[in-house]
MARTI-197689 format. One record per residue (C-alpha): residue in one letter; x, y, z. Coordinates in nm, 2 decimals. Last residue first. Layout:
- A,X,Y,Z
...
END
This chain:
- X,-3.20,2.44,-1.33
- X,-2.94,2.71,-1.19
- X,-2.56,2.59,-1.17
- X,-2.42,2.66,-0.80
- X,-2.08,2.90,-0.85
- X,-1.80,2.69,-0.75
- X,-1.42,2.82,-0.62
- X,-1.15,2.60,-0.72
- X,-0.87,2.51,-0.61
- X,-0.55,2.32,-0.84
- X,-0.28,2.03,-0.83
- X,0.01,1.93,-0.98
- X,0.21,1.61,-0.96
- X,0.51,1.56,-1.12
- X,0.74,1.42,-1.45
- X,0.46,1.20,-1.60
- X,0.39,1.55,-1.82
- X,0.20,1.65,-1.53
- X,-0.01,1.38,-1.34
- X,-0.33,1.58,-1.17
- X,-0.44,1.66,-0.88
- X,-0.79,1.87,-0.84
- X,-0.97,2.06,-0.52
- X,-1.29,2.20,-0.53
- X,-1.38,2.40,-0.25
- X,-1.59,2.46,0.12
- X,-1.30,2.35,0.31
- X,-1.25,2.02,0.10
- X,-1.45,1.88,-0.18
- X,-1.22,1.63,-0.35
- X,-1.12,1.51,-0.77
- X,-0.84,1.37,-0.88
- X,-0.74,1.39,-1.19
- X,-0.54,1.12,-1.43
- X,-0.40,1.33,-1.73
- X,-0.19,1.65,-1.80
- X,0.05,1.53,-2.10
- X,0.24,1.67,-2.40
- X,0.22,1.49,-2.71
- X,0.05,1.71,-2.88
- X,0.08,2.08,-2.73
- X,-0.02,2.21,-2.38
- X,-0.33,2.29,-2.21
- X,-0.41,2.27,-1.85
- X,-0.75,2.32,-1.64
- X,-0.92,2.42,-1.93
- X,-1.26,2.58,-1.75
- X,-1.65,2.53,-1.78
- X,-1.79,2.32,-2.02
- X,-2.12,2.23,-1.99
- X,-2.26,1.80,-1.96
- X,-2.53,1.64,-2.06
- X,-2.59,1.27,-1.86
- X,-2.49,1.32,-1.51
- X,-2.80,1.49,-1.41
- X,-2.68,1.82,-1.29
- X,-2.38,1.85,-1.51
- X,-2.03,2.08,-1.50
- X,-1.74,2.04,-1.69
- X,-1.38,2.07,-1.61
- X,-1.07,2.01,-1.88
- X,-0.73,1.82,-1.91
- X,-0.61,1.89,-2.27
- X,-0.25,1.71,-2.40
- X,-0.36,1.39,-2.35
- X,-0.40,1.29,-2.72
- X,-0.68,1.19,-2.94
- X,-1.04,1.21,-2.86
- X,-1.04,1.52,-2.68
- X,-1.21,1.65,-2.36
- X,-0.93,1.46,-2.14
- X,-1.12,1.46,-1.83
- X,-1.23,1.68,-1.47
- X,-1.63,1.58,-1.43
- X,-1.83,1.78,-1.14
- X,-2.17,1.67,-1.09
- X,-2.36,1.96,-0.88
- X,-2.57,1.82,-0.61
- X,-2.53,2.15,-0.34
- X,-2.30,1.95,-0.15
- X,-2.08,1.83,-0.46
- X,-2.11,1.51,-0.63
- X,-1.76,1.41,-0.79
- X,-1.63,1.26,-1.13
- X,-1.24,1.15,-1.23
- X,-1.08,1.02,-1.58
- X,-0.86,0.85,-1.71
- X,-0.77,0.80,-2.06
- X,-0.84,0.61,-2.39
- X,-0.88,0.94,-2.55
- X,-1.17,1.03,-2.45
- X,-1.50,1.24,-2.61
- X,-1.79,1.38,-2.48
- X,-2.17,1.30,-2.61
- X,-2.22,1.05,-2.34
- X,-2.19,0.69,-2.40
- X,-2.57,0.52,-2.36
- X,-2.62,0.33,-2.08
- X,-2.56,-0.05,-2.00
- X,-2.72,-0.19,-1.68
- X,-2.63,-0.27,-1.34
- X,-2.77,-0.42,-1.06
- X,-2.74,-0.48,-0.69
- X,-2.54,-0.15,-0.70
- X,-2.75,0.10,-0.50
- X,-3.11,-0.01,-0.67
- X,-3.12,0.21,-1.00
- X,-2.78,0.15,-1.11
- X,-2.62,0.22,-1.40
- X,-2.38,0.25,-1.68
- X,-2.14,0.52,-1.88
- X,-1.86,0.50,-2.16
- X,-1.70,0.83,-2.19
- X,-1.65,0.82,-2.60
- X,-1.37,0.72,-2.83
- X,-1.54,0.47,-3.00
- X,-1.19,0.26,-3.13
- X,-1.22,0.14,-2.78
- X,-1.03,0.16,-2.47
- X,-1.29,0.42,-2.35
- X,-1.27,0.52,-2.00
- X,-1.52,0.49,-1.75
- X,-1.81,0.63,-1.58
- X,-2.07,0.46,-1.34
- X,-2.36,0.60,-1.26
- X,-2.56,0.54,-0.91
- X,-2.90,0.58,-0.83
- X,-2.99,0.44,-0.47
- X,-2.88,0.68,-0.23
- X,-2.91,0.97,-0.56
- X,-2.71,1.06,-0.87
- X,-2.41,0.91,-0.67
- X,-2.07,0.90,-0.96
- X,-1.89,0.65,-0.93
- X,-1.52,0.64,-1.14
- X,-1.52,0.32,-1.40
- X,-1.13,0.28,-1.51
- X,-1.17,0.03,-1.77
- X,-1.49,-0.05,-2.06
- X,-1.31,-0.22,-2.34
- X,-1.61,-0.43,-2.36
- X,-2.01,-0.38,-2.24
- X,-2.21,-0.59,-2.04
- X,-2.16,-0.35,-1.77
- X,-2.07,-0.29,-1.36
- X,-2.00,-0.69,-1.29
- X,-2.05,-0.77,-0.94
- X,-1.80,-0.84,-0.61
- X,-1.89,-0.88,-0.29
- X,-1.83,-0.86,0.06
- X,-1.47,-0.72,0.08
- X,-1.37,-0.62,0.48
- X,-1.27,-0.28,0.56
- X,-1.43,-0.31,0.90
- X,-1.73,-0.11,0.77
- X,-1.81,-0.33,0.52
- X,-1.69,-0.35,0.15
- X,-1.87,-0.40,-0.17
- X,-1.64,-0.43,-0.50
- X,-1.82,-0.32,-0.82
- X,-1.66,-0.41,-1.16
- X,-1.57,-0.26,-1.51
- X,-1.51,-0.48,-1.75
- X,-1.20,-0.55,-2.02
- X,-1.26,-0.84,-2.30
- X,-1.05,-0.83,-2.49
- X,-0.67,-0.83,-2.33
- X,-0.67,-0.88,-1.94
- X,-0.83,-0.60,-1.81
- X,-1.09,-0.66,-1.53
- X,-1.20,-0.31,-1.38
- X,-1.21,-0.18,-1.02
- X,-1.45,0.06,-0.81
- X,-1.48,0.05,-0.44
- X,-1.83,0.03,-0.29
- X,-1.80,0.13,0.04
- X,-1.85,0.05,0.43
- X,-1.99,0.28,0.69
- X,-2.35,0.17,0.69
- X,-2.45,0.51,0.47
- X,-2.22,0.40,0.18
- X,-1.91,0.59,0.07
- X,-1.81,0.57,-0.28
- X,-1.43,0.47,-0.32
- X,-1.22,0.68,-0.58
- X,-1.09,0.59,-0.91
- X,-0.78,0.35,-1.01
- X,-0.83,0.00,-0.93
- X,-0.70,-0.31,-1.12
- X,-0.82,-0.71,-1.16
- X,-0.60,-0.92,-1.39
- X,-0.46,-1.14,-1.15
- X,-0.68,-1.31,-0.82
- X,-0.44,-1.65,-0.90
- X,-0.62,-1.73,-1.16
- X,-0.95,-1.81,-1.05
- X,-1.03,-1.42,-1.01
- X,-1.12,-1.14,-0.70
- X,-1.01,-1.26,-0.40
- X,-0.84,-0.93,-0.28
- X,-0.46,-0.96,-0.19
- X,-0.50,-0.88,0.19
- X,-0.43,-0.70,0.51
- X,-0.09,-0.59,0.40
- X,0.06,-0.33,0.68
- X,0.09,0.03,0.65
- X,0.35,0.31,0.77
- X,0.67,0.28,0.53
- X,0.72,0.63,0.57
- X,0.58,0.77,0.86
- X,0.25,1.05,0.91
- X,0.01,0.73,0.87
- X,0.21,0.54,1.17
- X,0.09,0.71,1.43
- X,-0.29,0.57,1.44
- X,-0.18,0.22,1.39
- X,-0.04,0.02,1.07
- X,-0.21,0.20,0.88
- X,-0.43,-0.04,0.62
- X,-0.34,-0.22,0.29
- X,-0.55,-0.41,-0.01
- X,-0.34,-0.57,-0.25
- X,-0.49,-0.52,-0.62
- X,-0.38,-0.77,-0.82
- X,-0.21,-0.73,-1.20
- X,-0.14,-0.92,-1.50
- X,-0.30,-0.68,-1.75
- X,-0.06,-0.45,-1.59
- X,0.20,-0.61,-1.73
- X,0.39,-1.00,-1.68
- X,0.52,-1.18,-1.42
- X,0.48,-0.97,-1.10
- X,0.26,-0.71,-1.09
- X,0.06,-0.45,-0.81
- X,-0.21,-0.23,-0.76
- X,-0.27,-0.08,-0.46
- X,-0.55,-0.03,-0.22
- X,-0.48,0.19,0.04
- X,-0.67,0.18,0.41
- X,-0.63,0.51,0.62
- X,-0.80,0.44,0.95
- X,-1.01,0.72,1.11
- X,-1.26,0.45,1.27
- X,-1.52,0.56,1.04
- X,-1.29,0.44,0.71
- X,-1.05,0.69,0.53
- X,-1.04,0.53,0.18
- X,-0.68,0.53,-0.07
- X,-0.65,0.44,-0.39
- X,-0.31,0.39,-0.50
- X,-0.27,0.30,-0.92
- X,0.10,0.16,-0.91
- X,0.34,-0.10,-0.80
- X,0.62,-0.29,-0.97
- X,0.73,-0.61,-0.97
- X,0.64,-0.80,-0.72
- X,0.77,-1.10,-0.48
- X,0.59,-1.11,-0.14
- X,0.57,-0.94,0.17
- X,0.40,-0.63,0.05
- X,0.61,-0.37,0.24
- X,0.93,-0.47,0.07
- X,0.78,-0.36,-0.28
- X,0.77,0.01,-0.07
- X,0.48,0.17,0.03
- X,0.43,0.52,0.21
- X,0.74,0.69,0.03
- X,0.81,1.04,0.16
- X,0.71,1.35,-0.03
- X,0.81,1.69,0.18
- X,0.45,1.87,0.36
- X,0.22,2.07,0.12
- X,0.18,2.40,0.15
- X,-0.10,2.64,0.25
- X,-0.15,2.60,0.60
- X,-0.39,2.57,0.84
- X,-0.52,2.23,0.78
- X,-0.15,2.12,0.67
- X,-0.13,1.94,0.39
- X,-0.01,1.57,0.31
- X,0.24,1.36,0.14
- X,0.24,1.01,-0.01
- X,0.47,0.86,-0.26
- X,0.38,0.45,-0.37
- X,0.70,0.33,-0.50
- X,0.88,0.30,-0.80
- X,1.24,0.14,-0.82
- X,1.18,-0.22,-1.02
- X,1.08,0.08,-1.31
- X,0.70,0.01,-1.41
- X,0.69,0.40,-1.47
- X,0.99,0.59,-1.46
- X,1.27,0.67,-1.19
- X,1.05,0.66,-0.88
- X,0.68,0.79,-0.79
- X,0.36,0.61,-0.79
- X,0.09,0.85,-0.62
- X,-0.07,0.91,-0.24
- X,-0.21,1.30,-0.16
- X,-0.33,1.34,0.20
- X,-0.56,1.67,0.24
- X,-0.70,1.91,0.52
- X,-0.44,1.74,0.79
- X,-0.41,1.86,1.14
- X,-0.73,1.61,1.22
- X,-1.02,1.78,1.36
- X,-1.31,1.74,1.13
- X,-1.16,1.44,0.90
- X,-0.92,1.38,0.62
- X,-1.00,1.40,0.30
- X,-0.79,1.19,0.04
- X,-0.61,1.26,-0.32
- X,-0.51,1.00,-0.55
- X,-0.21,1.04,-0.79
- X,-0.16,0.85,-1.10
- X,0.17,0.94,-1.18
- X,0.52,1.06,-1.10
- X,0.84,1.05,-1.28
- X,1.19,1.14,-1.19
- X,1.25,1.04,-0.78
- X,1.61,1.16,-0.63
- X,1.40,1.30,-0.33
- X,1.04,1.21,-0.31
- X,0.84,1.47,-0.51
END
C-alpha cells in the first residue's frame, strides 16, 4: 500500500513481456476510503526474479487528468505491441459513479512506467451525447490478432445498465463502440475467447436474479446476442474469467447470492457449466474478498483481489488440465 493510504480496491493486474525485469504490474484505487477527494490510482510491480512485490507509489493523481474531477477508480490497464502501458480509468465529477467517463491514459515514454505520476491523458473516450458520462470499465482487455483490443465497459446510469464492446487499433486508438446485450442491469462484462471468433461475455448481476448474466458472439464482436444466465449465483459483484494455454476457462467470483464474504475458482471448458475447484477466501457476513483479477504468468495462475477494502491480496496457482 502507498504510505499513509487506508482502503484499496479494484485492483488490475498486467503481464509484462519476454524480457522486461517485471513478471507482473498491479494498478488499484488507493487513499483514505473510497470516492474520498484523496484516492489515487496505486501501481506497483514484481520483479521477474524475485518473489516480492516492489513499494506502492501512486501512478495517477486528479492532477494528472488536466481537468476538474472528483474521484478516480476502476484502472484497467493493456500493454500494447509497442511495449506501451496504456490505463483506462474511470473518473467523476458532479455526481456518482453513474456519472462517470472513462479517460484513457498512456506512459508517458519508455522510463516513465517505473515513476510515480508517469502517464499522460490521451483522451476522454467519446462514448455518450451527454458529455461522454455514464460509461465505466472494470475487466480486462481481450487482445486481437491485428494488435488492437476489444476493451470491455458498461453504461450505468440508473435502469437501464448495458454492457458494451469498445474496438481499439493497434495505435491505442477507439474504433468502435457496440452494445454487448439486449438485456438490463447487466454491468461489469469480463471476455471470455471460446474461440478467434466465439466470444462470451460475463457480467455481474444488478438484478433481483442474482445470477452471472452471459452473451455472445459468434463473428468476433460484430454481433451479440443474449444467452442464458449460468447456473452460478452473484451477489451484484465483480467478477473476472481467463482462457488458459491448454483452453481451460478459469472463473474467480462471489459463488453466493448474498454477500461478498466467499471469493471462489471454478473451472469450465465450454464456458457454459462450470466445477468448483478451490475457496480462495472465506470469511463471515459482512466481511469482503471481491473484484479478482485474473493472469497467466510463468507457466501459473495468478489472482488479486480487494481484501476487506482495507488491501490488496493476491494468490498462485498451480493447474491440473481438466480431461473431456
Amino acid at each position: 500500500m502507498p504510505e499513509g493510504a487506508l482502503s484499496a480496491h479494484a485492483c488490475d493486474l498486467l503481464v509484462m513481456p519476454e524480457g522486461h525485469p517485471w513478471s507482473l504490474m498491479a494498478f488499484w484505487f488507493s487513499g483514505s476510503r473510497e470516492a474520498a477527494p484523496d484516492i489515487q490510482i496505486a501501481s506497483a510491480h514484481l520483479a521477474r526474479s524475485g518473489e516480492s512485490w516492489s513499494p506502492a507509489y501512486y501512478a495517477v493523481g486528479r492532477q494528472d487528468l488536466g481537468f476538474g474531477s472528483t474521484r478516480l477508480g476502476n484502472p484497467v490497464s493493456w500493454l500494447d505491441d509497442q511495449g506501451r502501458v496504456h490505463l483506462f480509468v474511470v473518473t467523476t465529477g458532479l455526481g456518482g459513479w453513474a456519472a462517470a467517463r472513462i479517460v484513457h491514459l498512456r506512459q508517458r515514454d519508455m522510463q516513465s512506467i517505473a515513476q510515480p505520476h508517469g502517464f499522460e491523458v490521451q483522451q476522454v473516450l467519446p462514448l455518450s451525447w451527454l458529455w461522454n458520462y455514464s460509461h465505466l470499465v472494470r475487466s480486462n482487455p481481450l487482445p486481437l490478432s491485428d494488435g488492437g483490443m476489444v476493451l470491455p465497459a458498461y453504461f450505468e446510469m440508473g435502469h437501464p445498465s448495458f454492457p458494451v464492446a469498445l474496438r481499439f487499433d493497434a495505435d491505442g486508438n477507439m474504433r468502435s463502440i457496440i452494445r454487448m446485450a439486449q438485456s438490463h442491469q447487466m454491468i461489469q462484462p469480463a471476455l471470455l475467447p471460446l474461440s478467434d471468433t466465439r466470444w462470451l461475455a460475463l457480467a455481474r448481476d444488478a438484478s433481483p436474479q442474482r445470477r452471472i448474466h452471459v452473451s455472445q458472439t459468434k463473428d468476433a464482436g460484430a454481433h451479440w446476442q443474449d444467452a442464458p444466465n449460468l447456473d452460478l449465483p452473484n451477489p451484484d459483484s465483480s467478477l473476472a474469467a481467463l482462457r488458459l494455454p491448454d483452453g481451460t476457462l478459469v472463473l474467480a467470483h462471489n459463488n453466493t447470492s448474498e454477500g461478498r464474504h466467499v471469493l471462489d475458482l471454478s473451472t469450465s471448458l465450454d464456458g457454459l457449466h462450470w466445477q468448483y475447484v478451490t475457496t480462495v477466501a472465506r470469511g463471515e457476513i459482512g466481511t469482503e474478498y471481491s473484484y479478482p483479477s485474473l493472469e497467466w504468468v510463468n507457466e501459473q495462475l495468478w489472482l488479486s483481489y480487494t481484501d476487506q477494502r482495507h488491501q490488496i491480496a493476491w494468490q498462485r496457482f498451480s493447474v491440473v488440465a481438466q480431461k473431456p
